[in-house]
BAFI-3210 file (N, C-alpha, C; in Angstrom, 3 decimals, decimal comma, padded with zeros to 6 digits):
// residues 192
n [1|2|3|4|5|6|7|8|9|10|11|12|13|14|15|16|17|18|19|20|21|22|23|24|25|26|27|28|29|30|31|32|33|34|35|36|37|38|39|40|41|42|43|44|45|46|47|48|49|50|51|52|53|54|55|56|57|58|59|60|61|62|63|64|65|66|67|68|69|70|71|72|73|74|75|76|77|78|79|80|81|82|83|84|85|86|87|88|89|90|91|92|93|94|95|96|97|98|99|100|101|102|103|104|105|106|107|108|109|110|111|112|113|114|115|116|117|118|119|120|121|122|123|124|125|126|127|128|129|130|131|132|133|134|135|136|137|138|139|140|141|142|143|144|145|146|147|148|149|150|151|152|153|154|155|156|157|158|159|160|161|162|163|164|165|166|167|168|169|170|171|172|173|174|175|176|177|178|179|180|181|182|183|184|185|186|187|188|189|190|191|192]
n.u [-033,331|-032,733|-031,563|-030,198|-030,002|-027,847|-029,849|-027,982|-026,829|-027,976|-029,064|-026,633|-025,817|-027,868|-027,046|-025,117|-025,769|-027,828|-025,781|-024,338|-021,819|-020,756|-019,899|-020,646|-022,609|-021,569|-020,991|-018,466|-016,847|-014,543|-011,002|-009,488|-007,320|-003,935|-003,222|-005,560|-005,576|-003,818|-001,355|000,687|002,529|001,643|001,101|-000,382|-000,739|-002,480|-005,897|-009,307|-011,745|-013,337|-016,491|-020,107|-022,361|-023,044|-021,198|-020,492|-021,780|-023,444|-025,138|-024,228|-021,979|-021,209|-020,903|-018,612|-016,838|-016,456|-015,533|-012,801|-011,564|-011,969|-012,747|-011,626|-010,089|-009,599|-007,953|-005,064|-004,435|-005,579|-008,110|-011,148|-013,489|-016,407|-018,037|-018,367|-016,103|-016,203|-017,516|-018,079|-019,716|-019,001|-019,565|-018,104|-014,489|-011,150|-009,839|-010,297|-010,942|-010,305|-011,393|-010,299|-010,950|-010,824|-007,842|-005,555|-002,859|-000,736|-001,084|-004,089|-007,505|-009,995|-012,745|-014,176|-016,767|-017,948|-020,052|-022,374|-024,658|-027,087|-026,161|-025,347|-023,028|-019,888|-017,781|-014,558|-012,091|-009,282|-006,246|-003,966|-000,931|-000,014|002,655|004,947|004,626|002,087|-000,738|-002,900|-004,634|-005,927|-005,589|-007,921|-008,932|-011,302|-013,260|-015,612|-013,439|-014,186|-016,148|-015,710|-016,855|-019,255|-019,144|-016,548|-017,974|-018,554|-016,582|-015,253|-013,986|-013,009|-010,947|-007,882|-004,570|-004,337|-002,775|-004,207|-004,530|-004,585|-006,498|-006,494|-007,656|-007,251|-004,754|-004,692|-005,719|-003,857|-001,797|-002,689|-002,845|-000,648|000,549|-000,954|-000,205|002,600|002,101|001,065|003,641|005,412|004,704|004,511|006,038|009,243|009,780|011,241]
n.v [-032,056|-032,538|-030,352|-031,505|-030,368|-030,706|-030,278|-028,647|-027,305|-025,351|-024,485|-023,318|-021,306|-019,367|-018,596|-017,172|-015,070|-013,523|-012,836|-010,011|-008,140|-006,016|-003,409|-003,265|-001,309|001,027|003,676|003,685|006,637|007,850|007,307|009,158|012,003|012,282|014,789|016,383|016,704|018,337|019,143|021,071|018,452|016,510|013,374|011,894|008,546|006,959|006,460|006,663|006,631|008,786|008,699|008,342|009,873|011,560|009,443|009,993|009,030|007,567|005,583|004,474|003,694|000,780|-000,284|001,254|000,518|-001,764|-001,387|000,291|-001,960|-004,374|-007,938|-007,018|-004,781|-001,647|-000,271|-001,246|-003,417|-001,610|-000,208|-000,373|000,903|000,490|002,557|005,856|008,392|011,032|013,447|016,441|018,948|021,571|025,271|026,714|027,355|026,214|024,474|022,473|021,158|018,905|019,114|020,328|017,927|015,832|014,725|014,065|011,058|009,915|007,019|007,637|007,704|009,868|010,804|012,818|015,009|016,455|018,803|018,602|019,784|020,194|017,584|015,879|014,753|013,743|011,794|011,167|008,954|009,034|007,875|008,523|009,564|011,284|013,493|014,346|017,249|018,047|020,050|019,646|020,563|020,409|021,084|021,351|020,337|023,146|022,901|020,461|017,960|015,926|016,390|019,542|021,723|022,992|022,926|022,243|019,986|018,678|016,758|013,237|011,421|008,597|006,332|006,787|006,704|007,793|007,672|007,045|009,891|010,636|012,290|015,474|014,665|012,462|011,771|013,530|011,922|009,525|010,957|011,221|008,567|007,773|009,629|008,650|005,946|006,319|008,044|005,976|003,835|005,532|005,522|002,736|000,697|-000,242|-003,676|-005,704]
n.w [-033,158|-030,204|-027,069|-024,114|-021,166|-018,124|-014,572|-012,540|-014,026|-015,449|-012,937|-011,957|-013,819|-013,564|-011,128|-011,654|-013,505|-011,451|-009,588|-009,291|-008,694|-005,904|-006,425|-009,085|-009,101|-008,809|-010,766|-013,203|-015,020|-016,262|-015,728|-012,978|-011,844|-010,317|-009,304|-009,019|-006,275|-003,659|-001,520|001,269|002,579|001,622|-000,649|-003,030|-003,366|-005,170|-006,921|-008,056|-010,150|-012,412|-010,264|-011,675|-010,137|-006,595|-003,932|-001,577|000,696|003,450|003,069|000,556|001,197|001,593|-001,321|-001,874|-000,415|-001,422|-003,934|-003,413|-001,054|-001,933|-003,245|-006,858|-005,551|-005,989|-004,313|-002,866|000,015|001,713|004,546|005,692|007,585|009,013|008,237|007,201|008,553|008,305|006,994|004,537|003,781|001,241|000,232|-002,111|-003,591|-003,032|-001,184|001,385|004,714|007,094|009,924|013,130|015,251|013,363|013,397|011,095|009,177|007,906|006,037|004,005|003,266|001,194|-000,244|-002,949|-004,209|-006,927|-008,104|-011,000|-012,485|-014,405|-015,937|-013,981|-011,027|-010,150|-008,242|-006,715|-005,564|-003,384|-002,883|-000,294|001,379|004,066|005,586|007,961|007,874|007,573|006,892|007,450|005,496|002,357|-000,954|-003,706|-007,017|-008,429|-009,944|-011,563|-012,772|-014,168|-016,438|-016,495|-015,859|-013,344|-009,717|-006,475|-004,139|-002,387|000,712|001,987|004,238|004,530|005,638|007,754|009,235|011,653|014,630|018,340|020,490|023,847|025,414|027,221|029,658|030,239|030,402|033,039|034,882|034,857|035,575|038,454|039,566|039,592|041,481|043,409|043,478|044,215|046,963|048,420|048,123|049,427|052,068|052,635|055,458|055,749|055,725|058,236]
ca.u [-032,311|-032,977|-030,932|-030,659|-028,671|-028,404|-030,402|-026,736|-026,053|-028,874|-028,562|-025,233|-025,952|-028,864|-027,307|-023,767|-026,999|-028,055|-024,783|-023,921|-020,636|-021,397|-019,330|-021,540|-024,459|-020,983|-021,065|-017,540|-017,549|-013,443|-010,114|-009,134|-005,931|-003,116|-003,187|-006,471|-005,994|-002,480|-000,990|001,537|002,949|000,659|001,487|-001,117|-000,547|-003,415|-006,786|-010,074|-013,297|-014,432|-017,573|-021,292|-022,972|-022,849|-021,161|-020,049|-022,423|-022,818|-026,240|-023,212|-020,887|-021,156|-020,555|-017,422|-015,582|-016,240|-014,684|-011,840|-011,060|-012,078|-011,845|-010,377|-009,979|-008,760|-006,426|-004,745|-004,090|-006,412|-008,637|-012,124|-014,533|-018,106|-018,926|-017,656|-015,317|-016,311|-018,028|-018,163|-019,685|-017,989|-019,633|-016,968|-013,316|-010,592|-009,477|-010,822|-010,196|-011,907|-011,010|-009,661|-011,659|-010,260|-006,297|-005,092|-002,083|-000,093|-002,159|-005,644|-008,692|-010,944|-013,823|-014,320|-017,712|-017,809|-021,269|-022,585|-024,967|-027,896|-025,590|-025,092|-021,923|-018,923|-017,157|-013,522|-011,606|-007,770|-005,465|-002,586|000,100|-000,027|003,875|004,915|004,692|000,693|-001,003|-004,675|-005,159|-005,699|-006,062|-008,339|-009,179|-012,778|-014,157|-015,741|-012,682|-014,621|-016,773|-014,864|-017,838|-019,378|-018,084|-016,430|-019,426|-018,367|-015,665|-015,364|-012,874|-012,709|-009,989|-006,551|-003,734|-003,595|-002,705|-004,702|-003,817|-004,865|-007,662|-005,850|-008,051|-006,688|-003,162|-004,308|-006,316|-002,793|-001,302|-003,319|-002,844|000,821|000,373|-001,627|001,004|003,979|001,928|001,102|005,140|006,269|003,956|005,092|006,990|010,146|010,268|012,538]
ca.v [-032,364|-032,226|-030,083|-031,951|-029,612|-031,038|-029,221|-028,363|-026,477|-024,258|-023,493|-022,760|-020,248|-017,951|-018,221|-016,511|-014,149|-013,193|-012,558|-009,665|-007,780|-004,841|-002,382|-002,758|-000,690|002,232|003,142|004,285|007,743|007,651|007,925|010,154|012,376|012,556|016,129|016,995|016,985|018,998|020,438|020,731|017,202|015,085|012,591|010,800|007,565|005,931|007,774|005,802|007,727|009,723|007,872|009,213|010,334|011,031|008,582|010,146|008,727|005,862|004,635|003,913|003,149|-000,899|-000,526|002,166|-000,303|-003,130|-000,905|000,455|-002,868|-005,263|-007,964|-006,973|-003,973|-000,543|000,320|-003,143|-003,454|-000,354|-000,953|001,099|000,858|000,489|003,658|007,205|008,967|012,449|014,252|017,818|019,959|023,034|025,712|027,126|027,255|024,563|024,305|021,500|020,577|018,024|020,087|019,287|016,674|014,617|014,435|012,858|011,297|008,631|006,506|007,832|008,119|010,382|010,745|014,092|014,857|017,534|018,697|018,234|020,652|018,677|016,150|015,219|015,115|012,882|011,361|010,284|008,662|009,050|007,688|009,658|009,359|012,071|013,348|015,006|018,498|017,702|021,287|019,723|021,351|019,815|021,671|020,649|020,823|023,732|022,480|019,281|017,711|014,838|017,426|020,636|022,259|022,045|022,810|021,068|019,986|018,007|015,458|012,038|010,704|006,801|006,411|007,559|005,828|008,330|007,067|007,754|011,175|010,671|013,361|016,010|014,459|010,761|012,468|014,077|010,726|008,637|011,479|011,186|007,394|007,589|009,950|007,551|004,831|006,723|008,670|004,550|003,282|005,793|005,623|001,685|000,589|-001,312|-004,671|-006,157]
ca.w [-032,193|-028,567|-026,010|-022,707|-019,946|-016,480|-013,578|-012,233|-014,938|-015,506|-011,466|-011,748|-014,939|-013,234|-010,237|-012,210|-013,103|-010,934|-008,681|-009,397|-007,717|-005,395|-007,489|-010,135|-008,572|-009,433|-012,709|-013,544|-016,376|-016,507|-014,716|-012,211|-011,684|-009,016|-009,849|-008,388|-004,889|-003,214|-000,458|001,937|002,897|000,696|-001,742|-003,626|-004,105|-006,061|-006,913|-008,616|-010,562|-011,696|-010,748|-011,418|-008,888|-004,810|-003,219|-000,674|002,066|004,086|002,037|-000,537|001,886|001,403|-002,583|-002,469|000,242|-001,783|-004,979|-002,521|-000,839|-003,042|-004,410|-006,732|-004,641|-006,280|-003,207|-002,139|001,580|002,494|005,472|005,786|008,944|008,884|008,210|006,792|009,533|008,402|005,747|004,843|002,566|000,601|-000,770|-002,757|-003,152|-003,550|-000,038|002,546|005,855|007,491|011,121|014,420|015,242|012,787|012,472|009,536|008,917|007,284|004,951|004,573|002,105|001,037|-001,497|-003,180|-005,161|-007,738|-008,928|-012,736|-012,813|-015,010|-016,300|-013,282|-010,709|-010,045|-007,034|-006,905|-003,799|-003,481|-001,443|000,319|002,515|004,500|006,427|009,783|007,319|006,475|007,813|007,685|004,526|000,784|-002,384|-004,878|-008,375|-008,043|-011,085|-012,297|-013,376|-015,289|-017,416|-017,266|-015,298|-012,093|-008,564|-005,708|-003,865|-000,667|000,495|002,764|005,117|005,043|006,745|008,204|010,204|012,837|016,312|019,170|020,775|024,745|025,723|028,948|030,870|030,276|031,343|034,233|035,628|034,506|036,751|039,828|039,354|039,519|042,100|044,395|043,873|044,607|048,136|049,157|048,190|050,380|053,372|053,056|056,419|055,195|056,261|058,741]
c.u [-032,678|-031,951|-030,914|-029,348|-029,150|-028,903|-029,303|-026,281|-026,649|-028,681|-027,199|-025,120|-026,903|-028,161|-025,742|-024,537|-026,878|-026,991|-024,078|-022,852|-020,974|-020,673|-020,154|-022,488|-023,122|-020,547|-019,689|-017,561|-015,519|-012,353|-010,011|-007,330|-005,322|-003,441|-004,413|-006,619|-003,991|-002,229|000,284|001,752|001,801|001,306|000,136|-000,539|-001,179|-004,878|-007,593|-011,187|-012,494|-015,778|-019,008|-022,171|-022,128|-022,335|-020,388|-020,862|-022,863|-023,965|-025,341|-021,930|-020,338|-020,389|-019,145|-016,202|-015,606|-015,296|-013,317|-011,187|-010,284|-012,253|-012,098|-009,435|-008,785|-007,438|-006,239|-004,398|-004,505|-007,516|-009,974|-012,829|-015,365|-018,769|-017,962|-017,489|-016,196|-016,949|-018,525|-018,628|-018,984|-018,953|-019,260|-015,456|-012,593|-009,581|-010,420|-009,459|-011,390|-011,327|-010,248|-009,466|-011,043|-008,798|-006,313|-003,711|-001,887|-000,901|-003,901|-006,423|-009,495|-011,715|-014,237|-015,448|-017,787|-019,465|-021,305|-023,169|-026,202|-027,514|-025,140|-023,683|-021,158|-018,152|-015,986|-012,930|-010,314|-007,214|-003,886|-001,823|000,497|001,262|003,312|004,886|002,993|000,094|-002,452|-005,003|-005,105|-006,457|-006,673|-009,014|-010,687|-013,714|-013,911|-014,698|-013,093|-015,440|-016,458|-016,035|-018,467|-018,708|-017,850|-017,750|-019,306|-017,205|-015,535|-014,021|-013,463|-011,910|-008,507|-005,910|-003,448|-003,885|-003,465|-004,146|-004,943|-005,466|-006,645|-006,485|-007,941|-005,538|-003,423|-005,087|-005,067|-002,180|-001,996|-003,272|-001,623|001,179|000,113|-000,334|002,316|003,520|001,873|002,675|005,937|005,756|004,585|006,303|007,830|010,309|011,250|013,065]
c.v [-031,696|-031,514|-030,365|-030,990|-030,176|-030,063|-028,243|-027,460|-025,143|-023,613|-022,834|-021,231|-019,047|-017,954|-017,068|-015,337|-013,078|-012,546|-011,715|-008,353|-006,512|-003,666|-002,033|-001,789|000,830|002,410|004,259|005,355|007,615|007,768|009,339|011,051|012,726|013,707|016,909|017,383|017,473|018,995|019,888|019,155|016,149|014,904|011,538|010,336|006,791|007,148|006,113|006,923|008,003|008,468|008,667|009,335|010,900|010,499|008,665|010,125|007,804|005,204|004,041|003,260|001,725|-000,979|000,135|000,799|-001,639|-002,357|-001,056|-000,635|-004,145|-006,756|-007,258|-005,819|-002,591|000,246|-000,899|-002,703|-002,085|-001,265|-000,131|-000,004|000,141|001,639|005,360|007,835|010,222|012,804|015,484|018,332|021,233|023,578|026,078|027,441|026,057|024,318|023,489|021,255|019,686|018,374|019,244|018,057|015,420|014,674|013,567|012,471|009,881|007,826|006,630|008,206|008,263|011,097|012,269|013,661|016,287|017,776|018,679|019,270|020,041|017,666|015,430|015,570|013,890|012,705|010,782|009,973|008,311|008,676|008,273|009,459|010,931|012,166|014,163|016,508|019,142|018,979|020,843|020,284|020,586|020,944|020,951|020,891|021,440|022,860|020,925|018,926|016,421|015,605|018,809|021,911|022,146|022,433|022,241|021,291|019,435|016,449|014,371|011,568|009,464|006,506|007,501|006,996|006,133|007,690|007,745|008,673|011,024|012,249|013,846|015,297|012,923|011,289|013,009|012,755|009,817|009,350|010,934|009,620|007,238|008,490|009,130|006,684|005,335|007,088|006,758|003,702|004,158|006,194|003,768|001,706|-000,652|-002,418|-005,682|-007,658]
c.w [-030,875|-028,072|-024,398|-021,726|-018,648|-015,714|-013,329|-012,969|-015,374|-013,882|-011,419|-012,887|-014,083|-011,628|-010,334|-013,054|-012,514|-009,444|-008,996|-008,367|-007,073|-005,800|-008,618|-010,261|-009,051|-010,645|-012,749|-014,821|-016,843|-015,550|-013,822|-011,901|-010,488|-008,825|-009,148|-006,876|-004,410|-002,037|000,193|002,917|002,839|-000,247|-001,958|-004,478|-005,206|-005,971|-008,146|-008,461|-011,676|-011,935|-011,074|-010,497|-007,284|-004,345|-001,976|000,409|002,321|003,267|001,243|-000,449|001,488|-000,198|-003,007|-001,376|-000,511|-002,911|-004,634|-002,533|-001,424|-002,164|-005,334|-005,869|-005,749|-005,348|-002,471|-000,993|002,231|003,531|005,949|006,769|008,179|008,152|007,308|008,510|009,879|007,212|005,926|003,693|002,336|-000,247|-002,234|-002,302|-003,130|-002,307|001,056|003,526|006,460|009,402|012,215|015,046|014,636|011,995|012,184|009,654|008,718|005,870|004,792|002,980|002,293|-000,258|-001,161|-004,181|-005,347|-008,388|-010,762|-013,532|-013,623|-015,583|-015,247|-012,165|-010,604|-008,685|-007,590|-005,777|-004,525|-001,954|-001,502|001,385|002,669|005,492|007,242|009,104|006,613|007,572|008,215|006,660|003,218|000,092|-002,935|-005,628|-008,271|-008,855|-011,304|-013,000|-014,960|-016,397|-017,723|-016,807|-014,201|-011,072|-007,542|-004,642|-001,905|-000,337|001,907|003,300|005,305|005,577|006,661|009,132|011,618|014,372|017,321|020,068|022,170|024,660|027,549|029,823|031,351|031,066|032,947|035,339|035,505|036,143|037,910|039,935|039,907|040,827|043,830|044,956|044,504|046,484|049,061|049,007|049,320|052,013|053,948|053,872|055,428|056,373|056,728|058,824]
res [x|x|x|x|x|x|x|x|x|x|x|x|x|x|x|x|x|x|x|x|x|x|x|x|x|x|x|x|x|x|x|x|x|x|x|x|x|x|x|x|x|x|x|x|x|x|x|x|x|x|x|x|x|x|x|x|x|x|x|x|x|x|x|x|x|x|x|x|x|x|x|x|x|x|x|x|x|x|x|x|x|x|x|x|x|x|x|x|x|x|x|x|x|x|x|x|x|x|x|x|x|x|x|x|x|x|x|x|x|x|x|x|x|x|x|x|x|x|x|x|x|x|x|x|x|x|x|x|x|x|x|x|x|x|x|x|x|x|x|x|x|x|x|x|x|x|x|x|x|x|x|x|x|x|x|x|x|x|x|x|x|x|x|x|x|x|x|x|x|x|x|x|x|x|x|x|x|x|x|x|x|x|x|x|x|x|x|x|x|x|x|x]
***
């Protein structure tokens, strides 16, 4: 007995193959917990990992926003750049800030990686709604939470909602602007 398959059908098979989803290249090890990351006026909402490895940098960038985003997208209606915001390493200690530079606030995520030690380390990305009580500061869990070993290693800002905060020297060029206009309104002769 013969098997005849149309062309159509074999293309359509290697090319369902060969297409595989850009998440895949992250190899998930298990869940992640609310619990790991704290502080004053945070609330995590959603949280995804622990994954294996690094992935906290932009070489990986393309595969964590496709995770993130999606489809199917682990954080629905999140919205990430091009690029990582910020990234910081930590020696030790379970305190980050990702500094001045970059206020946070409202809806924002960021990828924490925990070392392994020779088994390796783990990355997880949480998202948080950050209030008007958020100091710049998060707690978080020292140790490898996915192996129980291991310390926090370094963490990623993908995004954050915060509004742009004019630079003094936007204000004082607005001033001298407003300035101008007002010295030319009242040099204007009123017309008779």
């Amino acid at each position: 007995m013969k098997l005849h398959l149309p062309l159509s059908s074999i293309a359509l098979a290697a090319m369902a193959f060969v297409a595989v989803p850009a998440q895949a290249a992250i190899a998930p090890l298990n869940g992640c917990s609310f619990a790991d990351v704290s502080g004053a006026g945070v609330t995590v909402t959603d949280c995804s990992g622990y994954y294996v490895g690094n992935l906290n940098n932009n070489s990986d960038f393309s595969d964590v926003k496709a995770l993130l985003q999606g489809p199917p997208g682990e954080f629905p209606g999140v919205t990430l750049g091009t690029s990582i915001f910020n990234q910081i390493n930590i020696s030790s200690g379970a305190s980050l800030s990702f500094g001045s530079m970059f206020p946070l606030s409202g809806d924002t995520v960021i990828g924490i990686h925990w070392g392994g030690g020779s088994g390796g380390g783990n990355t997880a990305f949480y998202r948080l709604m950050l209030d008007g009580t958020f100091t710049g500061t998060f707690n978080v869990v020292d140790t490898n939470p996915a192996r129980g070993f291991g310390g926090i290693s370094n963490a990623a800002l993908y995004a954050t909602s915060v509004s742009a905060v004019p630079e003094p020297e936007t204000y004082a060029l607005m001033l001298a602007g407003l300035g101008v206009l007002g010295f030319v309104a009242r040099r204007r002769k009123p017309q008779a």
